[in-house]
C-alpha positions, 0 to 999 in steps of 0.5 A: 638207504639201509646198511645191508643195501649200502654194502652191497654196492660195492660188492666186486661181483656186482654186474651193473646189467640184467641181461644175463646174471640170471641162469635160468634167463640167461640165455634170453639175456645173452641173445641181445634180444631183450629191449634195455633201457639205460636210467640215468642217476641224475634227476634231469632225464635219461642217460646219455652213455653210448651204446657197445656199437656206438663206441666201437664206431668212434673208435673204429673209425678213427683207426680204420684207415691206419690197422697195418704198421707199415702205413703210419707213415701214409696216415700222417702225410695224407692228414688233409686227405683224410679230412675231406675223405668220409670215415668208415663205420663198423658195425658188429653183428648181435653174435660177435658181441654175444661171445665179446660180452661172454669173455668180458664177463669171465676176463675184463682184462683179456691177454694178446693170445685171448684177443687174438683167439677170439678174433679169429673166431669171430673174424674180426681185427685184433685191434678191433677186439682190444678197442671193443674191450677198452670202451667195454670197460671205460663204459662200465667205469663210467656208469659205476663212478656216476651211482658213487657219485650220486650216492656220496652226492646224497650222502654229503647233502644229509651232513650238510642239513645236520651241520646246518641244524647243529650250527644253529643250535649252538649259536641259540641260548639254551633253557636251563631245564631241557637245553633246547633253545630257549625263546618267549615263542610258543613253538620254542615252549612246544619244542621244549616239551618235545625234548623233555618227552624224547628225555624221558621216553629214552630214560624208560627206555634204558632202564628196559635195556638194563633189566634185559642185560642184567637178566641175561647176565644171571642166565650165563653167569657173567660178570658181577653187577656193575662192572661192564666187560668189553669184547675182545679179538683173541689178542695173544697172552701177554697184551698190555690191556689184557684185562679190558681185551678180555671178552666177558667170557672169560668172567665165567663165573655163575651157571655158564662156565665156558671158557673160551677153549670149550666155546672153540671145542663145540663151534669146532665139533658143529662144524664138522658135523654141518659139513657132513649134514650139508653134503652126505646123502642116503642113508643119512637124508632119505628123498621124499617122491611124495613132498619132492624134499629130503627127510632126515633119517634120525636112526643114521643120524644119532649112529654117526652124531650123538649117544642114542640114550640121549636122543632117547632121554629127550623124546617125551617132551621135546620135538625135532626138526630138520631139513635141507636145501639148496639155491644158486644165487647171485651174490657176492661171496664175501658180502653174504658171510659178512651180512651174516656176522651183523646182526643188522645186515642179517635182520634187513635180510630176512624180514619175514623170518626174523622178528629181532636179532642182536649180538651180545658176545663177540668171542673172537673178531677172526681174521682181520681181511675177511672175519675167517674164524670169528665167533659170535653169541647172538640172540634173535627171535624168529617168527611166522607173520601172525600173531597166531603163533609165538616166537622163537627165541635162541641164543646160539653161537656163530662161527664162520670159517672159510673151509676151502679156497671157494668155500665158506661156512657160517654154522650156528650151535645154542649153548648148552642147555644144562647150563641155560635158565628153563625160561629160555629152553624152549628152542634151541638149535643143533649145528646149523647153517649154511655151506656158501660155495663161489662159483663162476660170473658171481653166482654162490650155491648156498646148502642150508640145514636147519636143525632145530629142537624144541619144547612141544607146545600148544599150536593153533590148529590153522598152524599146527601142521605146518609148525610140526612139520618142520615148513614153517622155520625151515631151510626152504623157508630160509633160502627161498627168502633169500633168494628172493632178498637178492634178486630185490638187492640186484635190481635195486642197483642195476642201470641197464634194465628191460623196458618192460621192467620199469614204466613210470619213472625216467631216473636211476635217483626215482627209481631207486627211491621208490624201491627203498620206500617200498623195502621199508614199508614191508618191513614195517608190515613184517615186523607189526604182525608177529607173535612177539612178546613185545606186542600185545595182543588181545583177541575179539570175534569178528562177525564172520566168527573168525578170531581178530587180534588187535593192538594198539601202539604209540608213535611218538617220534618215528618219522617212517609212520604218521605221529599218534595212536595206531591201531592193528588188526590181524585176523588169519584164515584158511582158503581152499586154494593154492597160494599163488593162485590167492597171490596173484588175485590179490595183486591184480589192480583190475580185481582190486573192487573185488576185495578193497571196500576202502576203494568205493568203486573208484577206477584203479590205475597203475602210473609205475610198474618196477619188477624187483626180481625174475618173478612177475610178482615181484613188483612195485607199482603206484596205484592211482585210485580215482574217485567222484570227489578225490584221487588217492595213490597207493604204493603197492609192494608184491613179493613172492617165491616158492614158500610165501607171498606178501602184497603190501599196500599204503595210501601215500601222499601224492606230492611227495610220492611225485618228489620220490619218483624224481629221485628225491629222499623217501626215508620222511615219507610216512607211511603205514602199510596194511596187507596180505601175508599167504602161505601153503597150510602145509598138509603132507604126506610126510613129516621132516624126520623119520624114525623106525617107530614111526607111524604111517600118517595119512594124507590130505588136501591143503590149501592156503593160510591167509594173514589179513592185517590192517594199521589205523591212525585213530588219534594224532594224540599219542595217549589216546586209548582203545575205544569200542568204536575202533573195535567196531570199524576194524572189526568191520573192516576185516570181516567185509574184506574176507567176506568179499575175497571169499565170494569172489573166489567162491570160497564161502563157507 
């Protein structure tokens, strides 16, 4: 279980059901009318909790005979009678448990004068209510305390196997040159030269890491070499350890020189002018009724912001991008902020967007309860899935401050360029961020700008519209990811979801296995197709004459993916056609032959469907592909939303898919996805930014940029090299594949 999904789950926010935390279904869920069916988070079968009615008719039967005061004492003394007599049963109708359900939801814990108010609407007892209430919210406990219970089972499972292993190992001898257990048995030798290699690889490893913090050292000036400055939480003056509470900082010394007090000053100014950004309208933002979106209005912009002679010095080589949007999620205010300030949380949440992100400063650790005030240098690389476009690298603050009593804002600001090495002015950000504001039964309006400016480079002529336009790294990009990366959480953790939402798999345990194997292979897909400096790519043709990048990597100990050489071949494509329409043909296992020439004409059927969002193509299905002399199973994950679509496959094993599906840890399940990225190509009418010297552009028809990307396991040795024949099957695998989706959407050329 990732980091970001194990603190969602106790998010107090969290409703443990579907039906109705959606708005745009919401009334569909608070009718009563969609079909649920109850998982259990035992791997043993279904759940036996009691329905609301089934509660009510315990407890109501019980008390049905004694509702008035004054006949308790009857009650007592006709005991014997009350045993042969037959209890009475009530039943409440779908519209009573409607408004019931509606209450609990704003107050679990209802006063006398909201049960009595809401009894009489409803024409229901007092007593009723309050014991329809009581078993409402023992229910709820008890489904709550059952997943902790699951989870920490687990957890404490893993502890156990690596007490186990660590027991064992100490009780060992141990060789003088490794220190593994020394034995006269060749799996003891092999072990031995494991460990040597692991030694090894980590020694390269940290020498890598060391070249990176010392060449950023000599970009903002921090301390001398060798000497290792710790962080610090803004302790007051005077502190004991005041010199190891120093951040580094406060060694200003070199090309960066802010000091703390400049650090404050300009996440300060960046938030003032977030805020405004996020909530003033015309003449600053101008709406668009071409493209449906603001424009940023750059002549309003340098009036109320910044001196026009800079905005005049930076035109010639430098490019502005700006945008905004806006979202209702449901989300847990708090748990969002709190993603943001990891730098991990924040990566697991935009897997398609970030390529690599860390913190390398904290300036200021904020308030101890919920972090309000905290500051944090940060580094990330952001990225488009193809290798077709390069990354972009920042270094930025962070500051989140909690602006109003339901407010929250988290803006980002990079440094100041004039004291940056030119190598990283490439991208920078202008105050950016977001606005989080809590509104009722969990749900948060997020408003995202995204400000950026950047150098102009050469752009592959696939990407080039959509790059200077401002779509591909901007804020509908960032908050329909999102959008869509909570739903994925919410679904994750629900127990009460539609049977339509989930066939094939009878346990909360499976289904959540399955999710989280999925969840890991996208992000495993996302993170081997981007234009990251650190993977190497090399380009050939491919016989259809479009350009094909291959790379090849060594799996030495990962255990997600099989051990050995990978090969990945990435090949991106224009297609005249809208990127839902290409979406869902891609995803449907009924036109799979169409495409797939690793099918053979086998027979595609789906065992297990899992929805993961309101979308219908938000899905996980397992695919069984049988063949004359084999069947095959392939994981499958589906995403989409209103800016991209992903389909992401892998041929799994088909014994330990079967222990996942009841429950059991996927995290050494190896899996090596291959897929679909897909994309409008971004042709509009308008650009993101206007000015008063801007030219009329004209407008074109788009269509959908393709991203075909495919990882081979061509050796189990891992120094393995590149061989003409891996060239060849890859390169005929790419080009059949798109000869294939192009006549069977009768898109040739």
């Amino acid at each position: 279980m990732s980091k970001l999904t194990r603190a969602f789950l106790p998010s107090p926010a969290l409703s443990l059901s579907l039906a109705g935390i959606f708005q745009d279904g919401g009334s569909t869920a608070a009718s009563g009318e969609v079909e649920t069916v109850e998982i259990s988070s035992e791997n043993s079968g279904a759940g036996k909790y009691r329905s609301d009615e089934e509660e009510e008719k315990h407890i109501i039967g019980n008390n049905d005979d004694c509702d008035d005061d004054d006949d308790d004492n009857n009650c007592i003394n006709g005991s014997e009678k009350k045993k042969k007599k037959r209890k009475k049963y009530h039943r409440h109708t779908p519209e009573q448990i409607t408004e019931m359900e509606a209450l609990f939801k704003e107050s679990p814990h209802p006063d006398e004068n909201q049960r009595l108010q809401l009894s009489k609407q409803l024409g229901l007892h007092p007593r009723q209510v309050k014991f329809w209430f009581q078993n409402r919210r023992t229910q709820i406990k008890a489904i709550q305390e059952r997943h902790e219970n699951s989870v920490l089972k687990t957890e404490m499972d893993k502890l156990r196997d690596e007490n186990r292993v660590l027991r064992e190992t100490l009780k060992s001898a141990s060789c003088p040159n490794c220190g593994f257990a020394a034995a006269a048995t060749t799996t003891s030798g092999k072990e031995c030269i494991t460990a040597a290699t692991e030694e090894q690889r980590l020694r390269i490893e940290n020498a890598t890491l060391k070249t990176e913090v010392e060449k950023f050292r000599s970009i903002i000036g921090k301390s001398p070499h060798g000497t290792s400055p710790n962080t610090s939480s803004c302790s007051p003056p005077g502190n004991i350890n005041d010199q190891e509470n120093r951040s580094s900082f406060d060694f200003n010394t070199g090309n960066f020189g802010m000091e703390k007090s400049r650090v404050k000053d300009t996440v300060n100014s960046a938030l003032n002018e977030l805020i405004k950004m996020a909530t003033h309208r015309e003449p600053l933002w101008v709406p668009s009724y071409e493209t449906g979106r603001e424009i940023l209005n750059y002549d309003e912009y340098t009036k109320e912001f910044c001196n026009e002679d800079y905005y005049n010095k930076m035109q010639p080589n430098k490019s502005i991008e700006a945008s905004r949007d806006s979202v209702i999620i449901f989300v847990d205010l708090l748990w969002l902020v709190q993603s943001f300030m990891d730098a991990n949380r924040w990566q697991e949440l935009f897997p398609c967007l970030i390529s690599n992100a860390s913190t390398v400063d904290v300036i200021c650790n904020g308030e101890r309860e919920n972090g309000d005030g905290a500051i944090q240098l940060m580094f990330t690389e952001i990225q488009m899935l193809t290798p077709m476009v390069a990354t972009r690298e920042m270094y930025f603050f962070r500051h989140c401050k909690k602006v109003s009593a339901n407010q929250w804002a988290i803006v980002d600001v990079s440094i100041d360029e004039d004291n940056i090495d030119v190598s990283s002015q490439k991208c920078r950000k202008r105050p950016s961020g977001c606005i989080i504001e809590d509104k009722s039964n969990g749900h948060c309006k997020v408003t995202w700008v995204e400000h950026i400016e950047c150098q102009k480079i050469s752009i592959h002529s696939l990407y080039r519209s959509i790059v200077n336009t401002g779509l591909a790294f901007g804020a509908r990009h960032w908050i329909c990811t999102l959008q869509q990366q909570c739903e994925r959480l919410v679904f994750l953790v629900a127990t009460n979801v539609p049977v339509k939402d989930s066939s094939g798999v009878d346990t909360l345990a499976g289904r959540k296995s399955i999710l989280t194997l999925s969840q890991r292979m996208s992000w495993s897909f996302c993170r081997g197709i981007g234009g990251s400096r650190r993977i190497s790519w090399k380009k050939i043709v491919s016989k259809t004459g479009d350009d094909i990048r291959v790379s090849l990597r060594n799996n030495v100990n990962e255990q997600g993916e099989p051990l050995g050489t990978i090969l990945s071949a990435v090949s991106s494509v224009w297609l005249p056609l809208s990127h839902h329409a290409l979406f869902d043909f891609l995803r449907d296992e009924n036109r799979r032959n169409e495409w797939d020439i690793m099918s053979n004409g086998s027979t595609v059927h789906s065992t297990v469907n899992l929805a993961k969002g309101q979308d219908r193509g938000n899905a996980v299905t397992v695919m069984d592909m049988k063949g004359e002399e084999q069947s095959v199973w392939v994981l499958q994950d589906s995403c989409t939303n209103a800016y991209e679509s992903m389909v992401v496959y892998a041929p799994v094993d088909i014994k330990g898919m079967q222990s996942v599906m009841t429950g059991c840890d996927s995290s050494k399940i190896p899996v090596l996805p291959s897929g679909f990225a897909i994309i409008s190509d971004g042709i509009e009418s308008r650009p993101f930014v206007i000015t008063s010297t801007r030219q009329d552009e004209k407008t074109t028809d788009g269509g959908s940029l393709l991203t075909v990307a495919f990882q081979i396991l061509i050796s189990n040795s891992t120094s393995a090299e590149l061989s003409m024949d891996s060239v060849d099957s890859v390169n005929t695998l790419i080009s059949c594949t798109l000869q294939n989706i192009k006549r069977s959407l009768h898109c040739e050329d």
